[in-house]
C-alpha positions in Angstrom: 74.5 79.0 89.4 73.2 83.0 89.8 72.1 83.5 86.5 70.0 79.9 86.3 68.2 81.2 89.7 67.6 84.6 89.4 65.2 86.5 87.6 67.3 88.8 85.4 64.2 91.3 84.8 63.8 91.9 88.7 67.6 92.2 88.8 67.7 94.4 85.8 64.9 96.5 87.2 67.0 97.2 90.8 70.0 97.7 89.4 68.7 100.6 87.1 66.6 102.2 89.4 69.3 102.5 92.4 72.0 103.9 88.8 68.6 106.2 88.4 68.4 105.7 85.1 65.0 104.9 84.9 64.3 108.5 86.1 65.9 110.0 82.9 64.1 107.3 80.9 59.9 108.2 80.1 57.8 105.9 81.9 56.4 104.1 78.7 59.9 102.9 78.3 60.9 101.8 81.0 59.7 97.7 80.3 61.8 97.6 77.1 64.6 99.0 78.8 64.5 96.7 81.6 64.0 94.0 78.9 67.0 94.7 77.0 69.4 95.0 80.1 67.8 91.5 81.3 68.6 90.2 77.7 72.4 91.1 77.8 73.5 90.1 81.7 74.0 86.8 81.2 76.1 87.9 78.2 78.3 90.5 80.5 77.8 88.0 83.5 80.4 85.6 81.2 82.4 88.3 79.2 83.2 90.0 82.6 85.0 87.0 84.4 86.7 85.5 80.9 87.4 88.6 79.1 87.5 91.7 81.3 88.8 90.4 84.4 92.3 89.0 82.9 92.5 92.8 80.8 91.7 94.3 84.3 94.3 91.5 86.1 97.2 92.5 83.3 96.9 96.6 83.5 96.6 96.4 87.0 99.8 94.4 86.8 101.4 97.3 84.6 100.3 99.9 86.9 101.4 98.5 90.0 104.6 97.4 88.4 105.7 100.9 87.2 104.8 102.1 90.8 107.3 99.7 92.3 109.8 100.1 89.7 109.8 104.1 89.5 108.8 104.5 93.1 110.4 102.2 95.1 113.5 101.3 92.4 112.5 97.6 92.9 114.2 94.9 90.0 110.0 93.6 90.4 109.3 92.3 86.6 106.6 92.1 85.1 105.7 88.1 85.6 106.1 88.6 89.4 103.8 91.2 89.7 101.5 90.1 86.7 101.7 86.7 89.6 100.9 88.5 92.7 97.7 90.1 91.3 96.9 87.1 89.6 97.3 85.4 93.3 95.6 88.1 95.2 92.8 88.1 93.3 92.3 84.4 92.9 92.0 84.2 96.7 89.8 87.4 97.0 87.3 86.3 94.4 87.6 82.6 95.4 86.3 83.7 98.9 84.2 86.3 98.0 82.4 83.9 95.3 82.2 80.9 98.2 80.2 84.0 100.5 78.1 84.9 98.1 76.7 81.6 97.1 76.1 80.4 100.2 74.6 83.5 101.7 72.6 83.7 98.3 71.4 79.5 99.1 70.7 80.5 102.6 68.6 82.8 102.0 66.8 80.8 99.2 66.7 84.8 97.6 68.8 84.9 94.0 67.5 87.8 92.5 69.8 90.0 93.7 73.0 92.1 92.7 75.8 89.7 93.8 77.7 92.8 94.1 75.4 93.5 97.5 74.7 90.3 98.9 77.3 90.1 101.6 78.0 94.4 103.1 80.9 93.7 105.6 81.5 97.9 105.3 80.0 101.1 107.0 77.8 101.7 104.1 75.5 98.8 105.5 75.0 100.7 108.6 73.4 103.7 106.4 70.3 104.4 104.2 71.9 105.2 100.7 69.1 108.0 100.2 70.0 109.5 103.6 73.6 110.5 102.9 75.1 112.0 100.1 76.2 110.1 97.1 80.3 110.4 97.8 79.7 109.6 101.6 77.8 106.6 100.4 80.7 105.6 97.6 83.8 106.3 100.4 81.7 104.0 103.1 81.4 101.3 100.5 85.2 101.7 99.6 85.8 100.8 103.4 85.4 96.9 102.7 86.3 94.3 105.1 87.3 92.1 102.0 88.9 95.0 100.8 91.5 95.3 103.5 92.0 91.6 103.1 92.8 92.4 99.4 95.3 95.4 99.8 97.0 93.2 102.6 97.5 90.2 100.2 99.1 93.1 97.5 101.1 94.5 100.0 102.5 91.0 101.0 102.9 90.1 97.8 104.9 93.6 96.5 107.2 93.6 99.5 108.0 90.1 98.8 108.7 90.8 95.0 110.0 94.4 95.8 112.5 93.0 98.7 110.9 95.9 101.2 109.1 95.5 104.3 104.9 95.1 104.3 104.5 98.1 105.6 106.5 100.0 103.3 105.2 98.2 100.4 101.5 98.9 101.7 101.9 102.8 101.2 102.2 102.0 97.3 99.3 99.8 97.8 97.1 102.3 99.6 98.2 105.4 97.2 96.8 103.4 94.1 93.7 102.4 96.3 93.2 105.9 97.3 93.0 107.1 93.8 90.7 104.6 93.2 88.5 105.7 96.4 88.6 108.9 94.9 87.8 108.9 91.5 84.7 106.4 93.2 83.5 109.6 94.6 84.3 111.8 92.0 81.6 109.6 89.9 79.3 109.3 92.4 79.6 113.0 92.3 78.6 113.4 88.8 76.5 110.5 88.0 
């Protein structure tokens, strides 16, 4: 529904300019760049939810498995915890998906990043220009939706690991730390 409403060149234009790449791109060029990126997101807009998101669901699966089998000596398998991502996910995306469609109708606005339609984090609360670029990536890791999503994996891995949620939510929260900090690491650099 997104990609038959939206304008992809407006979309493609705001999502380069806040990645600041059209600042290391001369000015000339910066219509045929915007061109080309409009001309492959519908392409990625399909690959990323049929192609990458199962890759992503199935190495997330690995990882969190070998952190419950070498960390916590749990008998989890592979299946169960290949099943509680799956599961987590479905009901994070599932809600997440509902949200953004309806705030997206709502507003009657559908050339936007779907990624920043609905801000339930601190980052909302903050000009992106006014604080540094890793401030800016840590508020945004602080996710209402987010929480929801490391409680559903916590559930689900002490339920397949036989330990208490809480004990099962420090694996949980290790792995999402990482991830919080290589997201500022980048933010960092880039």
């Amino acid at each position: 529904m997104w990609l038959r409403k939206s304008d992809h060149l407006e979309v493609s234009r705001v999502q380069l300019e806040e990645a600041g790449f059209l600042d290391r791109v001369p000015p000339e060029q910066h219509a045929s760049v915007v061109e080309r990126q409009a001309r492959l997101m519908p392409l990625f807009a399909w690959l990323g939810p049929t192609v990458f998101l199962p890759i992503m669901i199935v190495a997330l699966a690995g990882l969190f498995l070998f952190v419950y089998r070498f960390f916590y000596a749990s008998e989890t398998t592979f299946p169960q915890s290949l099943a509680v991502m799956t599961w987590a996910l479905l009901a994070f995306y599932l809600l997440a998906t509902l949200l953004v469609v309806l705030v997206l109708s709502l507003k009657g606005e559908w050339s936007v990043d779907p990624r920043t339609v609905i801000q339930a984090n601190p980052a909302a609360l903050v000009e992106k220009s006014a604080v540094p670029k890793p401030v800016h990536a840590f508020l945004d890791a602080l996710d209402l939706f987010t929480v929801w999503l490391l409680f559903l994996l916590a559930a689900g891995y002490a339920a397949a690991s036989r330990r208490s949620v809480g004990s099962a939510a420090v694996g949980v929260l290790v792995l999402w730390g990482i991830y919080v900090f290589l997201k500022m690491a980048m933010a960092t650099v880039l």
